[in-house]
Structures are given as structure tokens and as C-alpha cells.
N, C-alpha and C positions, 0 to 999 in steps of 0.2 A: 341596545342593538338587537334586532331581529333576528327571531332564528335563520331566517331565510338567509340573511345577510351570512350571518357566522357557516352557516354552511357552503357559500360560494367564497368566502375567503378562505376557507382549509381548503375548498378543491382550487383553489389560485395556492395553497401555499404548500400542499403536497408536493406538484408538479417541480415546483421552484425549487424545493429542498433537492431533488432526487437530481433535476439538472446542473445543479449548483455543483454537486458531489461529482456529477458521472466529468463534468466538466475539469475541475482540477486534479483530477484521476488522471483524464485523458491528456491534459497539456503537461503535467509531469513526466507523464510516459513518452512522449514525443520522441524525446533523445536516444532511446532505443533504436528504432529503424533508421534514425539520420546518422549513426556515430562513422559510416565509412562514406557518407557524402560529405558531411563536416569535415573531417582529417583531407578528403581532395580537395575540396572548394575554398578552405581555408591555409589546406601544406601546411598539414600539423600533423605530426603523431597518431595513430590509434589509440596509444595512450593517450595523448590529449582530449582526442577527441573523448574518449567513454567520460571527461568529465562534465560534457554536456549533460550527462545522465545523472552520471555521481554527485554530480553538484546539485543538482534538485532535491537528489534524496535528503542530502547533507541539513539544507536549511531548510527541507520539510520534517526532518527529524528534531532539530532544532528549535522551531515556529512551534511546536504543535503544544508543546507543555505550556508555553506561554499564552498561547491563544485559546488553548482548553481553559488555563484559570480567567483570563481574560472574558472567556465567554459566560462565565460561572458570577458575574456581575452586573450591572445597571446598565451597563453601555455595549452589549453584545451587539447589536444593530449596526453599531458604529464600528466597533470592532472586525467585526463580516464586510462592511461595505468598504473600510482603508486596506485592509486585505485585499480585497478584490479589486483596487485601486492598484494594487503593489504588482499583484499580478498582469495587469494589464499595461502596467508601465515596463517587464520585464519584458512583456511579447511584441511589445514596439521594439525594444531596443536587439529582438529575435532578429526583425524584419529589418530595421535599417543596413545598410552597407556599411559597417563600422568592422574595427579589428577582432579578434578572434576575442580578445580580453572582454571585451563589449557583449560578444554573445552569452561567457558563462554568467558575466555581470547579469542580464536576464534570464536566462537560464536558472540561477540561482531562485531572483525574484518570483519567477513563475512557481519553483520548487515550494515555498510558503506557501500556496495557495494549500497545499495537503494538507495543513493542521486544521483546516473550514469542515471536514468532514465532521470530527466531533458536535462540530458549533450547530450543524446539522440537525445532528439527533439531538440536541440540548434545547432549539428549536420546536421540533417533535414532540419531542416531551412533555413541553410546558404548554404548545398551544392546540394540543389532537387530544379527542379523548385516548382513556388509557388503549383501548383495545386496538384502535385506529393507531396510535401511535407507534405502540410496538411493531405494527406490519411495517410500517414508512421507516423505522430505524432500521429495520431488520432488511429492507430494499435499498436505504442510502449503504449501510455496511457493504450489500452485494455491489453495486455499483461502484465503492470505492476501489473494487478490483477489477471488475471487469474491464471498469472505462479502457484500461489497457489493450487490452482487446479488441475498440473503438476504433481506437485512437492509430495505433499502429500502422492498417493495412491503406488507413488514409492519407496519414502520414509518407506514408512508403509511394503512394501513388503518387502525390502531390508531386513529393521529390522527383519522383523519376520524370516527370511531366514538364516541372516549370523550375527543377531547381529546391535546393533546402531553403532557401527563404521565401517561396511558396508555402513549401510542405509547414514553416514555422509560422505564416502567414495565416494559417488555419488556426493554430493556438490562439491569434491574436482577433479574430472574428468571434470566435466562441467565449474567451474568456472576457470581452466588453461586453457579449449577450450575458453573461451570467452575474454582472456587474451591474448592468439594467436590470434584469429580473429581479436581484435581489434588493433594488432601491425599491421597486417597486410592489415587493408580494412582503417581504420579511416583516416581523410586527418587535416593540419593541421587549425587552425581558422583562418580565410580572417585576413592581413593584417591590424595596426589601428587601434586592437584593445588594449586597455589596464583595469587592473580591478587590484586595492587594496583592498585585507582582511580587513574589521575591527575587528579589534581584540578586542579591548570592547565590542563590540555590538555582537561579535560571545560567548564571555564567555559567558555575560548576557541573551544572549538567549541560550545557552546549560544549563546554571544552570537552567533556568526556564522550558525548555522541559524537563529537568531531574526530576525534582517536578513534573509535571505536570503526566508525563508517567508512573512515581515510585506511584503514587498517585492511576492512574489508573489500576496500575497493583496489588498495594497489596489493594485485596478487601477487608480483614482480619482487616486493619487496620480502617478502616470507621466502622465496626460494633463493635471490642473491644476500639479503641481508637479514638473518632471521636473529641474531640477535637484538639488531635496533627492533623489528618488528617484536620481539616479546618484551622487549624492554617498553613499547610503547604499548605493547596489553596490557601489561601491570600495572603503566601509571594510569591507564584507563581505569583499572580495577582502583584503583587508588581513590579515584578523583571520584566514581560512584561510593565509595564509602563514606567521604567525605559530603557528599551530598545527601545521601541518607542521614547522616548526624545534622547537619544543617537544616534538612526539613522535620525532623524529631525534634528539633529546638524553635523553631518557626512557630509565631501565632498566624503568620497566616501562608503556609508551607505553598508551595509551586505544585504538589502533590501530596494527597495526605495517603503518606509511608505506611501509616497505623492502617487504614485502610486495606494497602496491600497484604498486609497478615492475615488476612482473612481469609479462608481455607480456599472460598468459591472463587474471588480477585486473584488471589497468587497462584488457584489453579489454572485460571481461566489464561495469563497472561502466559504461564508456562506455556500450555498448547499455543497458545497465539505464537509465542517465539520460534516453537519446535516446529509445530506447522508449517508459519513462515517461511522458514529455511525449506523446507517439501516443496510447497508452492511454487517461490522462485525456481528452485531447480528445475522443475520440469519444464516450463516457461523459457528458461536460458535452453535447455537440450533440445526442444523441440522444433524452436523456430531454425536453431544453429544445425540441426540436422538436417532439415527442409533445404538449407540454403551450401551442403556441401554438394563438390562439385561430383560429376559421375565417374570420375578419372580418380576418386579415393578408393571407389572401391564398393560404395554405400552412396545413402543421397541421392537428393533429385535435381540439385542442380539449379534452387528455384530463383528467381529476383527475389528481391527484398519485398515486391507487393504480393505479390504471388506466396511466397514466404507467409505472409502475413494474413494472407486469408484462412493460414491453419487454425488461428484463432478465431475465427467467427464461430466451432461449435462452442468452445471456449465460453465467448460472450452467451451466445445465445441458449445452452441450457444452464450458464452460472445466474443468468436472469431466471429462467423458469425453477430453476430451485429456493429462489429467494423467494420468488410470491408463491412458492408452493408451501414455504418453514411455516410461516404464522397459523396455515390451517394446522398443519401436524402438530402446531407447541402445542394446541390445546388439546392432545393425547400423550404425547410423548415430552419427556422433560429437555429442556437446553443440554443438561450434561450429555445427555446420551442422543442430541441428534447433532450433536460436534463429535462423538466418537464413532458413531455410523458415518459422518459427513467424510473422518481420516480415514474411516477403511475404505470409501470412495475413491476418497481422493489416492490410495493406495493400490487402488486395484488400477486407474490410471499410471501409474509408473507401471505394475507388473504388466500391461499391457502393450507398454512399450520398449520393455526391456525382452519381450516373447515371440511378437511381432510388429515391424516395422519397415517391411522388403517395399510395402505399396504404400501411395497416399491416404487410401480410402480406409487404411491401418491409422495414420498416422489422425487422421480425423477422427476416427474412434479413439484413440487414445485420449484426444485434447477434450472430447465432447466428455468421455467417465469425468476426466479433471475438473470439467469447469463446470459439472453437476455436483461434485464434490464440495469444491470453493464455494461455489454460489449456498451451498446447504452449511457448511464449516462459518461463513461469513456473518449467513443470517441469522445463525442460532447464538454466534459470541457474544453481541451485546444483551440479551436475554439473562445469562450468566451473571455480566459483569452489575446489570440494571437493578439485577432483583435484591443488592444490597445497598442499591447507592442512591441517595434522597437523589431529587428534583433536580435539585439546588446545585448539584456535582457532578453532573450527567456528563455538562461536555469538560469536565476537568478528569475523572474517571477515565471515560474513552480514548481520551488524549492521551494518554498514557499507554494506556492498551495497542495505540496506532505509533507510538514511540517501540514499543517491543517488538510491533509485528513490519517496521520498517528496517529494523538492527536484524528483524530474521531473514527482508526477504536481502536485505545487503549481501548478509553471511551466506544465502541458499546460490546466489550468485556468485561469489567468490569462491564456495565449496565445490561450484560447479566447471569453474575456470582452471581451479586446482585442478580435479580429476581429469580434466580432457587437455589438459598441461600435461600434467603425467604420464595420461597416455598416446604422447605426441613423439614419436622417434626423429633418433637425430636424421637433421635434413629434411624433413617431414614438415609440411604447412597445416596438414588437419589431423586428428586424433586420430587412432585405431576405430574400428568399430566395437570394440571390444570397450572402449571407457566408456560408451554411454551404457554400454549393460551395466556397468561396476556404480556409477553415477546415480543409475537408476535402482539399484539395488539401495545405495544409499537413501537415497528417495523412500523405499518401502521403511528402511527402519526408522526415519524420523517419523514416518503416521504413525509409525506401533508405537513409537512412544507418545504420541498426539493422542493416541487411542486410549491409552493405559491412563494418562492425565484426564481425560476428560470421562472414563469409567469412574477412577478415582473421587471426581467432580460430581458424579452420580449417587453415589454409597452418602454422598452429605449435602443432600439438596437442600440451599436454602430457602428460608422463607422471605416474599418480597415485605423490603423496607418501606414502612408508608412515608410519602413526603413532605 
């Protein structure tokens, strides 16, 4: 093969990688901005409806260990492309006129598409060189969050426009483009490789992230019934013990456990988790601010697309920090530009818990944040890379995107708490006083995101050759 050649297939297979990611980021996130057009159009619950959401999360939390060892195999190609099949069979059944049951059924399906992110940089890794590589994982990571941000205010338009099965109609246009692209640009896994399911170890951990998620998502439950709720944390804590001994016994483990002992993996995923929980919070307070009404007291009163264009600084400087990380790794180490990215991401909450009277506040706020994310994102897999062969790239990651999905559940449900809390009787919207408390919350999760990833500093490893 030509160099020429090899060099117009990685610029066909960069592009493909980053849309691939920014795409099932984006149609995950859908459920967000629809959850109070779903509960009308369907006459269901608000609760129901948030399981348009929470059901994605659910079996993208799910998907992702399986399809990280899956991808750590001969037949990732294949793997990426019935994925991307699953997901596009999800967003038909978005769009059809069928019962509400029909829609989490896709919903769900779409929700798998997130464990592709890994498969991504495992992609990356095996077919960019090393230096070239690293920027492209370090811009799929950023995009796996952003797409959020995308996805949202279009989402929200579409709806208001033509209806939620418009708005889901958009999932379903993008997610057969990224379905094409990727039949078309993906190449297959280098030779020698091989990778068995464990299939104990994958139930054991799907029943346990399903406690864990179901736990975080119905908030309702902790304050009417908190002892079934702790009863059902425990058996969560249970079911991960059991799964840790299960893959400790495994020759060929769903995740190698051993690996996580390792000072930079188990720090790197701590911040991932802690962070998480940050991230999501601000994300829930902000747009839910934007959209109270002016009769609270606070708020602007906004639509839902209107709402949603808070996120554009969001997106637009969490991109420009991503392609800005790979210049900076080559001065400053990953430990410490994930602990500069929390104080970022940090000074974003103190910004909003100090001022938020006007919009042009409420956009600087989201713009520190998603400069933060975008630099926090692209430096995490750098961390996790520099100990983990080739061979374990998107099994490693997947993992990493397993912790950092249980954070942002939990930063969401932390967040529904506090502004529960601070909702007086007879009252439809919080105080303005629980988003400062929320948001204070917000600051000590970076300090600790910070402290983890100094800590991650003081014991820099050296990268593992492949």
C-alpha cells in the first residue's frame, strides 16, 4: 500500500471516528430536551417520561463493558457495524406511531450506541500513528460529551416545530449516516487478536449497574421509601463484590480488575467518577434555571430551544480545549492538566453560584464549564493509555465510560435532590437559594477531582509499550 494511499485513508478515518462518537453522544442525549413533550404526547408521567433518558443511560452503562472486550478482539469491525445497526433500528421504532412501551424499547436501543465510544479510540490506536492518535482519542473523549450540547437545542427545535417524532426523527437521519460511514471508512482489528465474553461477569455487572442507575434515577424513591432504596444499594455493593471475585477468577475477565490496582487506572477512574457527578450537576442546574419561570422569583422564563442554546458556549469552547490538550500534553503531564481542567471546571460552578441575575452570566458560566470538560476529557484517556497495551485500549476505556456514566447519573440525581429539598410546600420550583447550595456542592466534587488527579501527579507513570 502506498503511502499516499495510507495517508487519505486516516484522513477518511479520523473524520469517521470523531463523527461516529459525536453521533451516539448526541442521540443518547435526545431524551433530555423531549422528557415534557414525551409525558404530553404520550399522557404519561414525568416520571415516565425521564425514562426516555434514563433508559439509554441504563443500557449504555450496560453495552459498554461488553462491547469494550468485544472490541479488544478479531471482529471489532463487525462489532461497531451490528451496533450501529441496533441503534438505528432503536431510532425507527423512535419515529414510528407505536405505544409509549415501543418508544423506551428504542430508546433503550439507541442508549447502546455509547459503549462505541471506546471502540473508537481502540480504532485510533491501532491504526494512527502514536502521536496522531493520541490527539484523535483525546477529541473522540471531548465529543463524547459535548455531543450533548449538539444535540439538545436541535432536538428542542425540531420538537417545538413538528413535534417529538420529528425531534426523534433527527436521531434516526444521523444515526444511519454514522452507520454508512462507518461500513465505509472503519478497517478491520490488526491480526492475533482474540477476546472471550465473560458472560458471568457481564450479567453480574449489568444487574449491578441496573441497581445502581434505577437507584439514581428514581429520586422519589430515597425520600418516600429509603429503606428499600438502601436496601437496594447494598445489594448493588454486593453484586459488585461478587463481580470483582468473578473477574479475579476469569481467564478471560470482562475487565482486567488487576489492572484497575494500579495507582494511575484506579486514580484516573476515581476523578472520572467524582468529576462526573460535577459535570452532570451543572448541566441539570443550568439549563433547569434558564427554563424557570419569572413569576419564581429568578429565571428567564426560556423555551426549551431557547434553553438550549445555553449550551452552545458549552460545546463550542469544550471542542476548542480538546484540540488545544494534545499541544499542551507535550509540556505538561495528563495528571495535572485533569487537575487544572477541575479547577476549571470549578471556577464554573463558583461563577454561577456568585452570578446569575442575566443570560450573558449564565453563558459565561457554561463557556468556563465546557472549557473545563473539554480539557478534563481530553487529558483522561492519556492517563488511563500510558499503562494499557494496544490490545486493551477499548476494553480499558470502557470501563472508564462505565464510571463516568454511574457519575454523571448520580450528579443528576444529587442534583434533583437538592433542588427537591429546596422546593417549599406548595411550591412548583425550588428556592433560589438551592442552586447556590447545589452549586457549592458542585465546587467540592472538583476539589476532590483536583486532589485525585494531583495525587495522579506525584506517581507519573511510564507509557506501557504494545
Amino acid at each position: 500500500m502506498s503511502t499516499a494511499r495510507e495517508r487519505s485513508e486516516a484522513r477518511l478515518l479520523v473524520p469517521a471516528l470523531v463523527f461516529v462518537a459525536l453521533v451516539v453522544a448526541a442521540v443518547a442525549s435526545l431524551g433530555a430536551p423531549l422528557i415534557t413533550s414525551v409525558a404530553t404526547t404520550f399522557h404519561v408521567s414525568l416520571d415516565s417520561a425521564q425514562w426516555t433518558l434514563t433508559g439509554a443511560l441504563l443500557s449504555g452503562a450496560v453495552a459498554t463493558p461488553v462491547l469494550g472486550r468485544l472490541g479488544a478482539g478479531p471482529h471489532r469491525r463487525a462489532t461497531i457495524l451490528v451496533t450501529l445497526a441496533v441503534v438505528v433500528v432503536g431510532s425507527v421504532l423512535t419515529v414510528l406511531p407505536l405505544p409509549f412501551a415501543w418508544l423506551l424499547a428504542g430508546r433503550a436501543a439507541q442508549g447502546v450506541g455509547l459503549g462505541l465510544t471506546a471502540l473508537m479510540m481502540g480504532v485510533a490506536r491501532d491504526h494512527l500513528p502514536e502521536q496522531r492518535s493520541a490527539a484523535v482519542i483525546a477529541l473522540v473523549s471531548v465529543v463524547s460529551i459535548i455531543g450533548a450540547g449538539v444535540g439538545y437545542p436541535l432536538a428542542a427545535l425540531l420538537a417545538e416545530l413538528g413535534g417529538v417524532r420529528a425531534a426523534y426523527g433527527l436521531g434516526l437521519v444521523v444515526t444511519a449516516a454514522a452507520l454508512l460511514t462507518a461500513w465505509r471508512s472503519l478497517p478491520e482489528a490488526p491480526e492475533g487478536r482474540s477476546a472471550r465474553v465473560d458472560v458471568a461477569g457481564a450479567v453480574v455487572l449489568a444487574a449491578a449497574l441496573l441497581l445502581v442507575l434505577f437507584l439514581a434515577g428514581e429520586r422519589s424513591l430515597w425520600s418516600r421509601h429509603l429503606a428499600v432504596a438502601a436496601g437496594g444499594a447494598f445489594a448493588a455493593v454486593v453484586l459488585l463484590c461478587v463481580w470483582s471475585v468473578i473477574e479475579l477468577r476469569s481467564t478471560t475477565p470482562l475487565v482486567d480488575v488487576r489492572a484497575l490496582r494500579h495507582p494511575a487506572v484506579a486514580g484516573a477512574n476515581l476523578a472520572m467518577f467524582v468529576g462526573g457527578i460535577g459535570m452532570y450537576l451543572l448541566l441539570t442546574l443550568l439549563t433547569r434555571y434558564a427554563q424557570t419561570p419569572h413569576g419564581a422569583g429568578y429565571g428567564f422564563g426560556l423555551t426549551t430551544f431557547v434553553a438550549g442554546l445555553v449550551l452552545i458556549p458549552f460545546s463550542v469552547l469544550g471542542y476548542v480545549a480538546g484540540k488545544l490538550t494534545p499541544r499542551v500534553r507535550t509540556r505538561i503531564a495528563d495528571p495535572l492538566l485533569l487537575a487544572g481542567s477541575a479547577v476549571v471546571i470549578g471556577g464554573g460552578f463558583a461563577l454561577f453560584a456568585a452570578a446569575r441575575s442575566g443570560l450573558a452570566e449564565l453563558f459565561a458560566a457554561m463557556g468556563v464549564f465546557g472549557f473545563g470538560v473539554g480539557g478534563f476529557s481530553a487529558a483522561m484517556p492519556g492517563v488511563i493509555l500510558a499503562v494499557t497495551p494496544k490490545s486493551e485500549t477499548s476494553s480499558a476505556m470502557s470501563f472508564n465510560y462505565v464510571v463516568r456514566s454511574v457519575g454523571f447519573s448520580l450528579g443528576s440525581a444529587i442534583g434533583g435532590l437538592i433542588l427537591a429539598a429546596g422546593t417549599g410546600p406548595g411550591r412548583l420550583v425550588p428556592d433560589d437559594g438551592a442552586y447556590t447550595t447545589a452549586a457549592l456542592v458542585g465546587i467540592g466534587a472538583m476539589g476532590i477531582t483536583t486532589l485525585a488527579s494531583l495525587a495522579l501527579a506525584r506517581r507519573r507513570p511510564s507509557a506501557t509499550n504494545p
